[in-house]
C-alpha positions as CSV (number, residue, x, y, z in Angstrom):
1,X,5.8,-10.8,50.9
2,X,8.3,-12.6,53.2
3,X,7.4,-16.4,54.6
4,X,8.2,-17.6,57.9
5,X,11.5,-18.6,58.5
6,X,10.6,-21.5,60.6
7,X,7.4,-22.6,59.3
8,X,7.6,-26.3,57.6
9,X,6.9,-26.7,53.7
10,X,5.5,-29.9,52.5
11,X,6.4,-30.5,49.1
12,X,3.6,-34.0,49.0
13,X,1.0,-32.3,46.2
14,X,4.1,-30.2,44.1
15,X,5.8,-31.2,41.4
16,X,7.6,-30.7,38.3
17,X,6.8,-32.4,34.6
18,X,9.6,-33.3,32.8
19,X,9.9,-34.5,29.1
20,X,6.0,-33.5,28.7
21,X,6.8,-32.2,25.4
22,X,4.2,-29.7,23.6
23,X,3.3,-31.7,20.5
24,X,0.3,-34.5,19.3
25,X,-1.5,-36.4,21.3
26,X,-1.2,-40.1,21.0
27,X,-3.3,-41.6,17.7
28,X,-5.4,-38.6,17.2
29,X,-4.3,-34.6,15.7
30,X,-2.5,-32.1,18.1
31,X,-3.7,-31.2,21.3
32,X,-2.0,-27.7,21.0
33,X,-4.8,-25.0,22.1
34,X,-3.4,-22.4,20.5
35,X,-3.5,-18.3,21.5
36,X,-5.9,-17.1,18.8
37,X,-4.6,-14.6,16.6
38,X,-0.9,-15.7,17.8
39,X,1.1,-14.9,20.5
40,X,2.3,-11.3,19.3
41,X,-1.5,-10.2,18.7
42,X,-2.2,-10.9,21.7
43,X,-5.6,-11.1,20.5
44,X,-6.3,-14.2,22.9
45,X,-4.5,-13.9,25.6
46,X,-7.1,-13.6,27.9
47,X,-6.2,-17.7,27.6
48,X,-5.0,-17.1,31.6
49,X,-7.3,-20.2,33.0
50,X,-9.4,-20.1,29.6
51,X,-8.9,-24.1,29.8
52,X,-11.0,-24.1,32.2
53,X,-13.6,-22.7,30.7
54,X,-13.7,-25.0,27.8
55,X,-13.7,-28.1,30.4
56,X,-16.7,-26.7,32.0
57,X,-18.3,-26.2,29.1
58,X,-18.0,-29.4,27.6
59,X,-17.4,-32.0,30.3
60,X,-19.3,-31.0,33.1
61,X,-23.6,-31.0,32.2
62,X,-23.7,-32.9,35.1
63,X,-21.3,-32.1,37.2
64,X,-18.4,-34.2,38.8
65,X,-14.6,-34.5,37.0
66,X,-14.6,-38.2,37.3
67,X,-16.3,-39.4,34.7
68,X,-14.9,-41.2,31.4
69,X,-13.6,-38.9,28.5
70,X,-10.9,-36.2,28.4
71,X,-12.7,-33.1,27.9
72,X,-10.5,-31.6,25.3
73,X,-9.7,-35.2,23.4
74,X,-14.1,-33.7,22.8
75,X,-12.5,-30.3,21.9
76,X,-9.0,-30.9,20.1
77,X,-9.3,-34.2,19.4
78,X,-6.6,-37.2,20.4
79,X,-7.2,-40.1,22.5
80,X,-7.9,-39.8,26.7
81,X,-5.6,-40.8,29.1
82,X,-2.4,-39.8,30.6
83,X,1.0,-40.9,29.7
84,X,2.6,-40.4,32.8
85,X,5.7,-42.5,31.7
86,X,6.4,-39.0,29.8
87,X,6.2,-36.8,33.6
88,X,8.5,-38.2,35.7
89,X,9.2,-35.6,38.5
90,X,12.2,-33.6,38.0
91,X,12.7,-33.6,42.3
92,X,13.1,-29.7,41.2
93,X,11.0,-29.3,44.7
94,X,13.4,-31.8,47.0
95,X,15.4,-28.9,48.8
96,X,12.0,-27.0,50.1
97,X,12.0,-27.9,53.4
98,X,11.5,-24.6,55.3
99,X,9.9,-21.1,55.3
100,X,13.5,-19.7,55.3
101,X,13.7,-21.5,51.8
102,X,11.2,-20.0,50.1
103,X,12.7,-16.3,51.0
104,X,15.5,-17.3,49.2
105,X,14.4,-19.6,46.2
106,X,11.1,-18.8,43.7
107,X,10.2,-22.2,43.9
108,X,10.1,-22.7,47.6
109,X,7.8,-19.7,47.6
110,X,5.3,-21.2,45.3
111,X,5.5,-24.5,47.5
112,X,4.7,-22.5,50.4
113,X,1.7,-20.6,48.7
114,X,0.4,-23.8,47.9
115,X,0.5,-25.2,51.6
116,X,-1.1,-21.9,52.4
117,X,-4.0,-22.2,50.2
118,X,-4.1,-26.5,50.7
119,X,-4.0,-25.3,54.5
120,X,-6.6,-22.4,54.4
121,X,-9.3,-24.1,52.3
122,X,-9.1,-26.9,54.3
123,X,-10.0,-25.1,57.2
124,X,-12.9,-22.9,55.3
125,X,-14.7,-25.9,54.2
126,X,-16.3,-29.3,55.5
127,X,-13.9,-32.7,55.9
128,X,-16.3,-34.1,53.7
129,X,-16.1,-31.2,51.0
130,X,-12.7,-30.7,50.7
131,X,-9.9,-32.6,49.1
132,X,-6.5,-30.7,47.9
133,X,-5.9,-30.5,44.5
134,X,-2.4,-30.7,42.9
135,X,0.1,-28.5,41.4
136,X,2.3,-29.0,38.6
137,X,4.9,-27.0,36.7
138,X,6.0,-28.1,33.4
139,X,7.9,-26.2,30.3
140,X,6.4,-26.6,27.0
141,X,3.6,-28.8,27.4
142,X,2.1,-31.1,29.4
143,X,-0.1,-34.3,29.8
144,X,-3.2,-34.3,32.0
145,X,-6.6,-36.4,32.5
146,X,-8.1,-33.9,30.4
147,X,-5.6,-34.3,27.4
148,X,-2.5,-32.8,26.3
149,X,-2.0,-28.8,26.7
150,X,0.5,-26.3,25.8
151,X,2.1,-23.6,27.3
152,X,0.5,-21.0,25.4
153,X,-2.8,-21.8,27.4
154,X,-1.3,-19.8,31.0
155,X,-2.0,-21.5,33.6
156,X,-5.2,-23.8,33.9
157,X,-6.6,-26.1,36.3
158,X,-7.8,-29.8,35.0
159,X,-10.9,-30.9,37.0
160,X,-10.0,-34.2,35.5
161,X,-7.4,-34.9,37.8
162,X,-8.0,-32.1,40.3
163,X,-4.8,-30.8,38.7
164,X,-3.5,-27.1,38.9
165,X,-0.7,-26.5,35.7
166,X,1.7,-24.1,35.1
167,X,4.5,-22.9,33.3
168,X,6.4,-20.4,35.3
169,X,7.7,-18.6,32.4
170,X,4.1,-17.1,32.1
171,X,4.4,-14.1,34.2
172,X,7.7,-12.7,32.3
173,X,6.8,-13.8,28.6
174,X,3.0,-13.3,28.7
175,X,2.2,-11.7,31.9
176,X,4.9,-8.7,31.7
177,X,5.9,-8.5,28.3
178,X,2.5,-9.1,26.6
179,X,-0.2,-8.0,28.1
180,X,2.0,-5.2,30.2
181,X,1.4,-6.3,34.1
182,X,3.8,-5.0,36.4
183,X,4.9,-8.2,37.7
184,X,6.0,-8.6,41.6
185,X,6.9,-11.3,43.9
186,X,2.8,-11.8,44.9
187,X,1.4,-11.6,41.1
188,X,2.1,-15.7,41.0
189,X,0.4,-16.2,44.3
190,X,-2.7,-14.2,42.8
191,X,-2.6,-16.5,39.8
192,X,-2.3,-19.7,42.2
193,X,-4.7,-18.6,44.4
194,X,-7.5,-17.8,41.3
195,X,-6.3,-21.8,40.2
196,X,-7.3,-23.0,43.3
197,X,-10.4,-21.1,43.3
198,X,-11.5,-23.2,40.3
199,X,-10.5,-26.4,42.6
200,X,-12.8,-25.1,45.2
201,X,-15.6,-24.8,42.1
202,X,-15.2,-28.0,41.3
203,X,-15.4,-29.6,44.6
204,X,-18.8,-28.0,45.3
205,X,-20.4,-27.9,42.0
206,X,-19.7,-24.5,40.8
207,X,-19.0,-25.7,37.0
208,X,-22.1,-27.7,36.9
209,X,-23.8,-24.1,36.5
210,X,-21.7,-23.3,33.5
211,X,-24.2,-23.2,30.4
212,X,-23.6,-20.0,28.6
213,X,-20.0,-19.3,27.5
214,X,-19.3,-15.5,26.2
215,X,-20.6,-12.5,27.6
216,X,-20.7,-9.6,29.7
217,X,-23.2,-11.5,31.9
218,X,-22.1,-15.4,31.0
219,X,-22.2,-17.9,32.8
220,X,-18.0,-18.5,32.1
221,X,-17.1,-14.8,33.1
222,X,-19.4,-15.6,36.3
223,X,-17.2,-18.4,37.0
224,X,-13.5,-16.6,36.4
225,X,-15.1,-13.5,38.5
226,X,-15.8,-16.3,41.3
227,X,-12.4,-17.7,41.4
228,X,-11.0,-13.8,41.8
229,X,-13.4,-13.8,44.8
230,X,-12.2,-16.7,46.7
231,X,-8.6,-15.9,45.6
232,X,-9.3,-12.4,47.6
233,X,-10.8,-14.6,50.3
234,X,-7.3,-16.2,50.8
235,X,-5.5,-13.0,50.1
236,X,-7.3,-11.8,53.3
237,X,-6.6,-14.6,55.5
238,X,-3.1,-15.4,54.5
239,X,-1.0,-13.9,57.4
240,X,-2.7,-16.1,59.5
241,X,-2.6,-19.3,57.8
242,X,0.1,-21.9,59.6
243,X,1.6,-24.8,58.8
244,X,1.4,-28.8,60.0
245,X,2.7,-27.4,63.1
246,X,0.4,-24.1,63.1
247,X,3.6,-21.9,62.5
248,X,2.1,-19.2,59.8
249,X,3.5,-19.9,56.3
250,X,3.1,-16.3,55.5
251,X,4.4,-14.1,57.8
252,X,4.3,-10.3,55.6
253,X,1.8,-9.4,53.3
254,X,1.4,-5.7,53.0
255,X,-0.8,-3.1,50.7
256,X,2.1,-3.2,48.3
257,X,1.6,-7.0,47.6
258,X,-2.2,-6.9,47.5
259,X,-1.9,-3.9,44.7
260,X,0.4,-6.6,42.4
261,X,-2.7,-8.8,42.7
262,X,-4.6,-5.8,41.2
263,X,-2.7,-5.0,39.1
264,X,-2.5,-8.6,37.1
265,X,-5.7,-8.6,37.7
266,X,-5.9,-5.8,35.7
267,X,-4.1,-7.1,33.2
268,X,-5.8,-9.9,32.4
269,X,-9.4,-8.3,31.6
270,X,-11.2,-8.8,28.5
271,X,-11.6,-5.6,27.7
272,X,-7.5,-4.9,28.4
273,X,-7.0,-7.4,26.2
274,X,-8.8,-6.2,23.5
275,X,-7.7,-3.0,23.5
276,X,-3.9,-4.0,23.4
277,X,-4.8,-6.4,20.7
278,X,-5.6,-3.6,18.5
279,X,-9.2,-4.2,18.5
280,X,-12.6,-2.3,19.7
281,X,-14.2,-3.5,23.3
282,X,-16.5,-5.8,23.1
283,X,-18.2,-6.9,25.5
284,X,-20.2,-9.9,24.0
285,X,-16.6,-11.6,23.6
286,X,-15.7,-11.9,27.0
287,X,-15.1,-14.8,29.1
288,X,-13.8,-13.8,32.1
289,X,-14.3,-10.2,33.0
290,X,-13.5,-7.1,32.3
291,X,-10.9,-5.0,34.3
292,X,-12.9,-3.5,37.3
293,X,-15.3,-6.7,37.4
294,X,-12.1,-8.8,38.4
295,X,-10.8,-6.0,40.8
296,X,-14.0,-5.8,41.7
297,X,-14.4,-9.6,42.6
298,X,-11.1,-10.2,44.1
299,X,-12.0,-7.3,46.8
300,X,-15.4,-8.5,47.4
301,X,-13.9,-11.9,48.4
302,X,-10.9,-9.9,50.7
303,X,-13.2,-7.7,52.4
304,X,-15.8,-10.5,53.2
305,X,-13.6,-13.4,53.7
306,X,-17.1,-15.2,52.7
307,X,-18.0,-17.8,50.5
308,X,-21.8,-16.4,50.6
309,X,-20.3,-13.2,49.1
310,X,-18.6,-14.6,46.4
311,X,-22.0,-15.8,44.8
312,X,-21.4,-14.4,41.4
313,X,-24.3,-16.8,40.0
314,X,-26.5,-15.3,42.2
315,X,-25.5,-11.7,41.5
316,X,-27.5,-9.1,39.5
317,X,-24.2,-6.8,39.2
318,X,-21.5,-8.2,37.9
């Protein structure tokens, strides 16, 4: 994947969370979600976005993201509210100024994926539907409107505070090492681009439908196998997506790049995960898809390029 040289980056909605600390929340036990069955099982790592489905679950019966409780205070326990005192922005993101940075520097390139996906789904839906959500990286923990998480959760998105999270060690420690993706320089922009398919849930009242949790069939794995669509929708589209200026941000994405997003896709399947964690498939466990539902998904969305497609609520075949 290469990015235009010239193309503008616009660093507004990125930032970086320092001193955010992975301990307690503030009057109440520890916020920590941890991997169940420990990192080294690997037992829960299917925790890539699993946040998100315990925010669904439990904060949104009816819908919305701006209503008064943190949904994991409900979960975890600790008291709501944000600290931000403790998240002052590193300015790790200050030198990002052009496409020609973000060939050269790792964190340009995710600021330029961002403005790609800020730019495309602004396009794709209404001026009234859409408004851009955030992105954050942090190291060790962090503080959000929906309470305090640690890195061990992968990255998750916070309908809260329309907040996208990660900590970019992920992909080497977790992503690589753990649950044995290939890695590649367009496996984070998958990962980004499934994040801000949750945003797009959330905007139009996806989560709302999110009643049944595990699952081959659930409503949770119906939502993750969403987010893969309209993370292939963008995938599709990206070449041609351009900046303020209408310069494209993305100027190469070839076959090779596309099979990295497989590939973690891959990766990150219930029953993959199972199987590496020593255990037997089972289906009834699952949260966000097997293997070839979430390759599966992510094509349906690149070859349509259509929200209608990506209906997975509506679908009999999953």
């Amino acid at each position: 994947m290469r990015f235009s040289p010239k193309a503008r980056l616009d660093t507004s909605r990125v930032s970086d969370r320092a001193g955010s600390g992975g301990g307690g929340s503030r009057g109440g036990p520890s916020m920590r979600l941890p991997i169940p069955g420990g990192a080294k099982a690997g037992g829960g790592l299917g925790v890539v976005i699993m946040i998100l489905v315990v925010v669904a679950i439990n904060f949104f019966g009816g819908g919305g993201g701006n209503g008064g409780g943190s949904p994991l205070d409900s979960v975890l326990g600790g008291a709501a509210g944000t600290d931000s005192s403790r998240m002052a922005d590193t300015e790790r993101y200050a030198n990002c100024t052009t496409g020609e940075d973000a060939n050269q520097d790792v964190d340009c390139a995710r600021v330029a994926v961002e403005n790609s996906l800020y730019s495309y789904w602004r396009a794709t839906l209404s001026e009234q539907a859409f408004r851009p959500a955030t992105l954050s990286t942090f190291s060790g923990g962090v503080t959000t409107d929906c309470g305090q998480a640690s890195s061990q959760m992968g990255p998750f998105y916070c309908p809260a505070d329309q907040g996208i999270y990660l900590d970019t060690t992920f992909f080497a420690d977790v992503l690589e090492k753990q649950l044995g993706g290939r890695g590649g320089d367009f496996v984070e922009p998958y990962v980004l681009a499934h994040e801000y398919g949750h945003h797009i849930q959330n905007l139009l009242g996806t989560m709302g439908k999110v009643r049944t949790q595990q699952g081959p069939t659930s409503d949770a794995v119906r939502l993750e196998l969403q987010a893969d669509c309209y993370a292939g929708m963008w995938t599709r589209a990206a070449e041609g997506v351009g900046d303020v200026e209408g310069v494209p941000l993305i100027a190469d994405l070839d076959e090779g790049d596309v099979q990295e997003a497989i590939d973690s896709a891959k990766a990150v399947g219930d029953d993959r995960i199972q199987k590496r964690s020593g255990g037997r498939v089972d289906p009834e466990g699952w949260t966000h898809g097997s293997s070839e539902q979430r390759v599966r998904w992510f094509e349906v969305g690149r070859d349509s390029g259509d929200l209608r497609a990506c209906d997975t609520f509506a679908a009999r075949r999953l």
